[in-house]
C-alpha positions in Angstrom: 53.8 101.1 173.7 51.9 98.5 171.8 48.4 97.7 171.4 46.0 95.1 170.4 42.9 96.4 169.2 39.7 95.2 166.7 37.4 97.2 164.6 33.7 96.6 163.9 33.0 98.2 160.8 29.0 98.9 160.7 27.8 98.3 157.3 30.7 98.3 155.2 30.9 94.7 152.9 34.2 95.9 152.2 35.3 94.4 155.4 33.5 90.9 155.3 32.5 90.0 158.5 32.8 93.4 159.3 35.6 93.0 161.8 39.3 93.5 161.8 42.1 93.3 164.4 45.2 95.0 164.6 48.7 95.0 166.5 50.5 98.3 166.5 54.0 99.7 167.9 54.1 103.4 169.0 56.8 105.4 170.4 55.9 108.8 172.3 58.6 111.4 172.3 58.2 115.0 173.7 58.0 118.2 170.3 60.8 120.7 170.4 59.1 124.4 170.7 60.0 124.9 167.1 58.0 121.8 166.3 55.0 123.1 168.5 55.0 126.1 166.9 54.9 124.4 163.4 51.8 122.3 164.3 50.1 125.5 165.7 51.0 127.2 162.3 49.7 124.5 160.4 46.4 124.5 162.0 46.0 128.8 162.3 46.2 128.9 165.5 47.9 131.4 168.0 45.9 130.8 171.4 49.3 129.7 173.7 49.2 129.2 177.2 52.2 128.3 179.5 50.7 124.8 179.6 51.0 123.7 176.1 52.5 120.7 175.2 53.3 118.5 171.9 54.1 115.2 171.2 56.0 113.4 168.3 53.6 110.3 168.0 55.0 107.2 165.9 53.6 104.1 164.9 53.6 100.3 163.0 50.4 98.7 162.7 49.6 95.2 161.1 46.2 94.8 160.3 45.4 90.4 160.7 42.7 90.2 158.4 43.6 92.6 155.5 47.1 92.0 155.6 47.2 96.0 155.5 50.6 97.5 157.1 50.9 101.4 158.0 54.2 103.1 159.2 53.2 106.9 160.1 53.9 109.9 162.4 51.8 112.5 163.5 52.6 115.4 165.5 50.1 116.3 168.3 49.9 119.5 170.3 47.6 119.9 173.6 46.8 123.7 174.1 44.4 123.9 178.0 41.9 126.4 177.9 40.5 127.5 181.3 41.7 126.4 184.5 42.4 122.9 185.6 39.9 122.8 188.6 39.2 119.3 190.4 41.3 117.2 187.5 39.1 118.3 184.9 41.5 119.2 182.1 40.4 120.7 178.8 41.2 122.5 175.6 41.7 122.1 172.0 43.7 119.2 170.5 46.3 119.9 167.4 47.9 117.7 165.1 50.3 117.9 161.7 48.3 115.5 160.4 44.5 113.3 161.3 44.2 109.8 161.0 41.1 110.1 158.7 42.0 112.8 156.7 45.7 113.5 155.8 45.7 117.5 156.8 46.5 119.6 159.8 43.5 118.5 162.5 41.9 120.7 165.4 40.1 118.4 167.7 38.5 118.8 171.5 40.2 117.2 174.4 39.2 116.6 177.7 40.9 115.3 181.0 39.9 114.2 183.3 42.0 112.6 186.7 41.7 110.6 189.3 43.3 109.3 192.3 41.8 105.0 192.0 42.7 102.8 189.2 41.1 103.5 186.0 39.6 106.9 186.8 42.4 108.7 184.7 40.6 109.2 181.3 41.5 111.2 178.1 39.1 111.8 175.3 39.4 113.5 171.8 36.8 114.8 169.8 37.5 115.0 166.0 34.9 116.3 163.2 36.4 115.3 159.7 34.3 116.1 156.4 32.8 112.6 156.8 33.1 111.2 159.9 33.1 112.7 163.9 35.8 110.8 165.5 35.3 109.8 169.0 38.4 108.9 170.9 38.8 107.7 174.6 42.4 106.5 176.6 41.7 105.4 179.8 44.5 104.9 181.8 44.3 101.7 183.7 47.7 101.5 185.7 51.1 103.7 185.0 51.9 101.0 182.0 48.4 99.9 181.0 45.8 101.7 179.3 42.1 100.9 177.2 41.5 102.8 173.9 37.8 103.1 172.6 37.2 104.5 169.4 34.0 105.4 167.8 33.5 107.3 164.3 30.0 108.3 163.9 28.5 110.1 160.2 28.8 113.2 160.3 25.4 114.7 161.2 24.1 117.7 159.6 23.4 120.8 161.4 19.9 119.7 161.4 20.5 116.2 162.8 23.1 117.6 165.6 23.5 114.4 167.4 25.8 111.8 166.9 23.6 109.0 165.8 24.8 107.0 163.4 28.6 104.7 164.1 30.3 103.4 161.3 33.1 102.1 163.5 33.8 101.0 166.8 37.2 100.3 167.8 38.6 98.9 171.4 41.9 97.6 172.6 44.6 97.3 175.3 48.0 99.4 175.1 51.1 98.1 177.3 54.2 100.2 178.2 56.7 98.1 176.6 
């Protein structure tokens, strides 16, 4: 795959203008069980259903206006909880490592399907110590797909709502 994507960083001077665009190449591979099993270990967690399913997930990204380059991997682990009724998919979301914080990450995934163009759509919740990480794939045709990403502030238990973004990220992702 590789994608084209640009950041708007809310109120951050560190970026100038407050934008930056980026091209990356990934490469999706399916996880061996043993490698499943070591993302679930990493994370504490044991709740395994038939359905699992992990993914080796690499990547090269060029950032244009920094000049910033990033080679990385991160293994990623889908565990459903409940029943898949009407295409609506959902469960919790594991990974080796997060792309905010460099530590084993349990997320919130949902699913959803659909039989017209653009209706497929995949999105990942992520709470970090800083940031709530909002993630969306929406999967446009078999080898094109639109990525949305939003971090928000963290709220505090008092806030509760997701109020505040300090980055919103889109792009486009080809099969190549």
């Amino acid at each position: 795959w590789a994608s084209e994507r640009t950041y708007h960083y809310m109120n951050n001077p560190q970026y100038g203008d407050g934008v930056e665009r980026s091209t990356t190449v990934f490469d999706v591979r399916p996880l061996s069980e043993e490698a499943v099993k070591e993302v679930q270990d990493a994370n504490d967690f044991d709740d395994v259903t038939d359905d699992t399913c992990g993914f080796c997930v690499s990547f090269y990204t060029e950032m244009k206006e920094s000049g910033k380059k990033v080679k990385s991997s991160t293994n990623v682990v889908f565990v459903p909880e409940g029943d898949n009724v009407e295409g609506h998919l959902e469960g919790i979301y594991l990974r080796s490592s997060g792309y905010e914080q460099d530590k084993p990450t349990k997320a919130k995934f949902t699913f959803l399907a659909g039989n017209d163009v653009g209706e497929g759509q995949l999105q990942m919740t992520t709470v970090y110590d800083k940031v709530v990480s909002v993630d969306q794939i929406t999967l446009l045709r078999s080898d094109t797909r639109m990525r949305r990403i939003i971090n928000y502030n963290k709220p505090t238990e008092e806030e509760g709502r997701l109020t505040e973004p300090t980055l919103v990220g889109f792009g486009v992702e080809v099969r190549t």
